[in-house]
C-alpha positions in Angstrom: 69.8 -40.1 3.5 69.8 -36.6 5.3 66.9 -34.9 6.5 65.6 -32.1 5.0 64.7 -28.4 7.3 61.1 -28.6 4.2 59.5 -30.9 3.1 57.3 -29.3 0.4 53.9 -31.2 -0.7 54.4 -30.8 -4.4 52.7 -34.6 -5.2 49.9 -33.8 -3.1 48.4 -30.8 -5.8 50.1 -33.1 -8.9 45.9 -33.5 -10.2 45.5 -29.6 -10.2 49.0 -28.7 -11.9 48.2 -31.2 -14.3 44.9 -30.0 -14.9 46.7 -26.5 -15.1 48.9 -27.6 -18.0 46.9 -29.3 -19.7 44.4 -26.1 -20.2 47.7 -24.3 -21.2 49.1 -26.5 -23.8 45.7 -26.9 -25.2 45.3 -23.1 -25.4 48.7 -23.2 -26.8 47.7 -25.5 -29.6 44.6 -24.4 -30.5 46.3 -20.7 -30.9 49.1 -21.7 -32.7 46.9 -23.8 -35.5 44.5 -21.0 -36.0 47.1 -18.2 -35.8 50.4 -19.4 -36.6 53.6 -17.7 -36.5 54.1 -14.2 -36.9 57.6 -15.2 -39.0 60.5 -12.6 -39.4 62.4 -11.1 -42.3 64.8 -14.1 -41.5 61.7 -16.9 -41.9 59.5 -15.2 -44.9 62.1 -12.7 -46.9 62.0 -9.0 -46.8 64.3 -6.5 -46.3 65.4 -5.1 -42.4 66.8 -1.5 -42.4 68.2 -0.2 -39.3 68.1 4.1 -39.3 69.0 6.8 -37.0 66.9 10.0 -37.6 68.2 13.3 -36.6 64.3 14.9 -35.8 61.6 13.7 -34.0 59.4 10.7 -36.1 57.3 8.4 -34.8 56.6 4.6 -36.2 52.8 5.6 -37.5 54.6 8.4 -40.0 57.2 5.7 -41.4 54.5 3.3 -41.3 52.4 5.9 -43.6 55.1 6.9 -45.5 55.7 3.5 -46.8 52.3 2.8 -47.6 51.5 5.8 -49.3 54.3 4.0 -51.6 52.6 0.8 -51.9 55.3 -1.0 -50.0 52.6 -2.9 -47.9 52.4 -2.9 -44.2 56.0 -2.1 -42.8 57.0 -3.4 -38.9 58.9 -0.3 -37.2 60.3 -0.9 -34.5 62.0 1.6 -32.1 65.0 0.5 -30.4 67.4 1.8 -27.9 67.1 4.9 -26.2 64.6 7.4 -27.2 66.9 10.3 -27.7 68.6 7.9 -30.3 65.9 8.0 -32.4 67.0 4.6 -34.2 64.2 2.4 -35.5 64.2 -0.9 -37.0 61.9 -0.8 -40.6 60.9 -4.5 -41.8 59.1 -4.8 -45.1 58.7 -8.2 -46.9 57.4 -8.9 -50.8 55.8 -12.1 -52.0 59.3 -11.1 -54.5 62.5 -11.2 -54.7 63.4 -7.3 -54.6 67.3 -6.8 -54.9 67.1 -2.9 -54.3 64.0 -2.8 -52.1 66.4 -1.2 -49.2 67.8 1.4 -51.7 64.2 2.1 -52.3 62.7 2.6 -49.0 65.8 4.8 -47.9 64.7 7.0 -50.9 61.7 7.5 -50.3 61.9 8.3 -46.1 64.6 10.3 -47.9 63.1 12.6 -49.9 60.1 13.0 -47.3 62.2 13.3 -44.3 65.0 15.6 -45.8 68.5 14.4 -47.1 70.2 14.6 -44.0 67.9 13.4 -41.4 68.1 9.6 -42.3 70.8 7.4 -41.7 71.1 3.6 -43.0 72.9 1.9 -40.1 73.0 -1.5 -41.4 70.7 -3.5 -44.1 69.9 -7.3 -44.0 68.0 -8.7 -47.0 66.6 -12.3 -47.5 65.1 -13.5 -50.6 61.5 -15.6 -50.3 63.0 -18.7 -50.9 65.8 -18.8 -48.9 63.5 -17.6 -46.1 61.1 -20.2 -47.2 64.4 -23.0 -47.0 65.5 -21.6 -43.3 62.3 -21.9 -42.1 61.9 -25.6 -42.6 65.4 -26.1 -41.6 64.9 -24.4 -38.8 61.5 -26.8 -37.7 63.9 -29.5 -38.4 66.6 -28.5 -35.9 64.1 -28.2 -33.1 62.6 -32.0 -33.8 66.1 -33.6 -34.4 67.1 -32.1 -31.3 63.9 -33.2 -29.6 64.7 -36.3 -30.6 68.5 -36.7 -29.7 67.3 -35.6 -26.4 64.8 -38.4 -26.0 66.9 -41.0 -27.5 69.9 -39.8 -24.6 66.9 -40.0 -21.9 66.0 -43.7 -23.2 70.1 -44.7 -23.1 70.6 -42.7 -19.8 67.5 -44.3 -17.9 64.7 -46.9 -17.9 61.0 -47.1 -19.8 60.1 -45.6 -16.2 61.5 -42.2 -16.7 61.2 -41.6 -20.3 57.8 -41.4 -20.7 58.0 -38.9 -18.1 60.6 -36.2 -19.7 59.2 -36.8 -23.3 55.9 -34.9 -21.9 57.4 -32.3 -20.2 59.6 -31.4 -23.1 56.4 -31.4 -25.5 55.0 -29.6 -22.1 57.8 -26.6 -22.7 58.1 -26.5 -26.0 54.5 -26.2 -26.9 53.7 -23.1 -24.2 56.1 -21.3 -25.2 55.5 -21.2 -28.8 51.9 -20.8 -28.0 52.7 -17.7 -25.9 54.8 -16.4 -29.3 52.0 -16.8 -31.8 49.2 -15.6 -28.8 51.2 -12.3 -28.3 52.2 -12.2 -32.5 55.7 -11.4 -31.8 58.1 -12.4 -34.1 59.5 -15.3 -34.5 62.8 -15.4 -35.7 66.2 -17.2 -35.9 67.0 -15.6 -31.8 63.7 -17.2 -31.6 64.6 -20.4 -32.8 68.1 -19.8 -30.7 66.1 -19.6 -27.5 63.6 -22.5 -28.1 66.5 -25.0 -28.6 68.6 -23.9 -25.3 64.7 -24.3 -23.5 65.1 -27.8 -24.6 68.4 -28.8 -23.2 67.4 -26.8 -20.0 63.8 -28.6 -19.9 65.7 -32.3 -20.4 68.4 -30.9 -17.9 66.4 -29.7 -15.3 64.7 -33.0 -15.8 67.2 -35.0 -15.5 68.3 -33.8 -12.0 65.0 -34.4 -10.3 65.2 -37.8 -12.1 68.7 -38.8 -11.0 67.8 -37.8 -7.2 64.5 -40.3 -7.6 66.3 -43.1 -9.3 69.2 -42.6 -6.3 66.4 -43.0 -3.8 64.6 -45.7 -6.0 65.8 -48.8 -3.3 63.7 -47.1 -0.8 60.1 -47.0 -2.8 57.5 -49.6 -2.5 53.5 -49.4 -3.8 53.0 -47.3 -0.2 55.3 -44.9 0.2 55.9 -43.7 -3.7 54.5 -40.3 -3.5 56.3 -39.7 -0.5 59.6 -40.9 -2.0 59.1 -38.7 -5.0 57.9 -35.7 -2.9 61.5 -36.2 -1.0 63.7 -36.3 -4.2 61.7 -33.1 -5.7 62.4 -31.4 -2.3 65.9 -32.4 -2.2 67.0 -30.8 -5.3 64.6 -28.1 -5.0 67.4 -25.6 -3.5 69.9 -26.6 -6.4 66.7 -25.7 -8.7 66.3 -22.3 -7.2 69.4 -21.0 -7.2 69.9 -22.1 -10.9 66.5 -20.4 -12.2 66.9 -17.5 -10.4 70.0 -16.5 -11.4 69.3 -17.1 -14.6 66.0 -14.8 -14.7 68.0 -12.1 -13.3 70.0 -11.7 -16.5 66.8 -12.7 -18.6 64.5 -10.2 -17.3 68.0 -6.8 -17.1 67.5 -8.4 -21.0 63.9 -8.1 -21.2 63.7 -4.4 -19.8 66.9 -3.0 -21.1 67.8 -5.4 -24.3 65.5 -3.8 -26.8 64.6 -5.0 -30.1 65.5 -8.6 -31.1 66.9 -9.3 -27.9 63.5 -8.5 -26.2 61.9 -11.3 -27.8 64.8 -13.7 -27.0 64.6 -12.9 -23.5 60.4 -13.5 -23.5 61.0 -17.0 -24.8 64.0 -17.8 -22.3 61.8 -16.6 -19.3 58.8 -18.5 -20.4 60.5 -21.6 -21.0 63.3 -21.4 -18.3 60.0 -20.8 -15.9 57.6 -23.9 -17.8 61.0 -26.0 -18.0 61.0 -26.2 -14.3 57.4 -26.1 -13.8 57.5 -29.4 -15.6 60.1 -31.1 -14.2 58.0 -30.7 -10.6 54.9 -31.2 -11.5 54.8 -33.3 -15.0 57.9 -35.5 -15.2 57.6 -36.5 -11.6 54.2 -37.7 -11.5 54.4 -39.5 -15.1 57.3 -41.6 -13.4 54.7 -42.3 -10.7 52.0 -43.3 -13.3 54.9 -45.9 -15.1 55.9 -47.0 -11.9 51.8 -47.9 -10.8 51.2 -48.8 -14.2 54.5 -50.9 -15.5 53.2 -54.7 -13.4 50.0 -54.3 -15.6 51.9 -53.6 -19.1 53.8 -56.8 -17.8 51.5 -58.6 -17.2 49.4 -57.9 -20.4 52.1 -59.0 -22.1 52.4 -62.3 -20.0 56.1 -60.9 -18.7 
């Protein structure tokens, strides 16, 4: 086994980073039960209109504009450069609407002048069919929560699976707390980036695991956190590199992306940076708790 230039004491703080996540994914719970999700156009039906304006208008005055029409409270969103002047308008009714874009482009319209709007692109979903995607869309993060546990269960032993089945709940539920805390909007990029946190969370898991179960011929009841220390510390610069390079792109996305992709990018770099804070500090030490605690299930069940 070669010899490591670090040997980083991650084991040694495993009872504070516990205690760490545990206050976040209880924060994240509590928020997302008595807040929810703020769901997009693509989740809850509405109409999303994408318009350039040729003067100056800010999102109050389109916001005002459409309520002084009854159309409820509108989401504007700027987008792009300033000097564009392109905004995103999101209105949703508790009814289907078939010319609710026609309408609102009327209206800014004839408030506005004729030539200073431009409809860029329109995308409208009905209530139902938002209603439908929505639940289809909570379905495709469990199956794939569950594929994922059922590979770690094939791939390695009642030691380790305890271990990443945490740490993906771990992921998972902070960064769908941190969506409903800030009320941004979750949407079907939304529900793109929280399944690719999931295979990066089992993945990242996975390495630290393979290292441990490599060095598993060397671990007896005194030297386990040491041994696990080692394995975390020998993938750690494979770890690094990976993230890194990854948050890099994330946050040029965060800053420059704009608009849907800003929220895309938020959820990658919270889960990207929770995926491999759980991998370190949750799936490692939950294989150390099977490993202490497995010779007591055995013998309780006279095995």
């Amino acid at each position: 086994m070669r010899k490591l230039k670090f040997n980083l004491p991650f084991i040694k703080y495993q009872w504070l980073m516990i205690a760490i996540s545990a206050v976040f994914v209880i924060t994240g719970i509590v928020v997302i039960a008595t807040k929810g999700f703020n769901y997009g156009i693509d989740f809850k039906g509405g109409v999303k209109l994408t318009y350039k304006f040729a003067t100056a208008t800010s999102e109050d005055q389109i916001k005002e504009i459409l309520r002084e029409k009854n159309l409820g409270e509108a989401d504007v969103v700027r987008y792009g450069e300033p000097a564009d002047s392109r905004m995103v308008v999101k209105v949703s009714l508790p009814e289907e609407h078939a010319v609710l874009g026609e309408t609102i482009t009327s209206i800014l319209t004839e408030k506005l002048g004729a030539n200073s709007v431009t409809l860029e692109s329109e995308e409208t979903v009905g209530p139902r069919v938002g209603k439908e995607l929505r639940r289809k869309a909570w379905l495709a993060v469990i199956f794939s929560v569950l594929l994922m546990l059922i590979y770690i269960g094939y791939r390695f032993d009642f030691y380790f699976a305890p271990g990443a089945v945490v740490a993906l709940g771990h992921d998972v539920i902070i960064t769908m707390g941190a969506f409903s805390l800030l009320n941004k909007e979750f949407n079907i990029s939304t529900l793109a980036a929280l399944l690719t946190i999931v295979g990066y969370s089992i993945n990242d898991t996975i390495i630290v695991y393979d290292r441990i179960r490599e060095n598993r011929h060397l671990i007896n009841s005194n030297n386990l956190n040491d041994i696990v220390n080692l394995s975390i510390n020998q993938t750690l610069g494979r770890t690094i590199i990976t993230v890194l390079m990854v948050l890099f792109v994330l946050f040029a996305i965060f800053f420059k992306g704009g608009g849907t992709l800003h929220d895309f990018a938020f959820a990658m770099i919270v889960g990207f940076i929770s995926g491999t804070y759980s991998s370190i500090f949750i799936a490692s030490p939950c294989y150390i708790g099977m490993y202490r605690l497995m010779p007591k299930i055995k013998k309780l069940f006279g095995k």
